[in-house]
N, C-alpha and C positions, 0 to 999 in steps of 0.2 A: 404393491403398487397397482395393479388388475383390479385387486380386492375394493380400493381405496377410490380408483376410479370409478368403477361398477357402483357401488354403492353410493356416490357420487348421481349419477348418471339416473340410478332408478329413485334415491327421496327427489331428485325433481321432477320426473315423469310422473310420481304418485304423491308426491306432494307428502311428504312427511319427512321425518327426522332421519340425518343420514345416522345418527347415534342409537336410533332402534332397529337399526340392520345391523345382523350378526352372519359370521359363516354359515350359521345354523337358521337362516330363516328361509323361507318356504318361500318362491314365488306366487303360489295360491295365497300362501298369508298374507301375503300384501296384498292381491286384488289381480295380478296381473295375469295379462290374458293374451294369448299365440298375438295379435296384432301389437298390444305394447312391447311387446318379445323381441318381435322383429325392428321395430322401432327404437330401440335400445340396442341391439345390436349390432345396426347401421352406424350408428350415433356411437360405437364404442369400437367399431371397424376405422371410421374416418378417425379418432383422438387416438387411436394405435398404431395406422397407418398398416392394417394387415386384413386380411377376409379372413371372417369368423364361420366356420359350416359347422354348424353341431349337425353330428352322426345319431345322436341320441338323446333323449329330452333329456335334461337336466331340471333337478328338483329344487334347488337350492342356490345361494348365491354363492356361497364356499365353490362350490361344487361347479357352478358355473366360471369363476375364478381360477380356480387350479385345470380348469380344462383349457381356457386360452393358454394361460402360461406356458402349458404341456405344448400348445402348437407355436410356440413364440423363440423356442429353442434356444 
């Protein structure tokens, strides 16, 4: 559901296909950059109703994915 929203959330910030995001795609691959970052994570704080703090960059959208989940409990 994270996964689906996420993905969701970044083809319309960058404007591409949500069907060319995989777990396995790169935030670099897409374009994205520490301010659309935060801007997406805002934007996917308010649609979950919870504060997102990444401890640590995350590389990927998988990866970014199974990290909220982890704090959603």
């Amino acid at each position: 559901m994270v996964f689906e929203k996420l993905k969701a959330i970044i083809a319309d910030h960058m404007d591409c296909a949500e069907e060319d995001i995989t777990r396995e795609t790169t935030f670099a691959s897409l374009g994205i950059d520490s301010l659309d970052t935060v801007e997406m994570v805002m934007e996917l704080e308010e649609e979950l109703g919870m504060e997102i703090e990444l401890e640590e960059k995350v590389e990927t959208v998988g990866a970014l994915a199974d990290y909220i989940e982890s704090k959603r409990g």
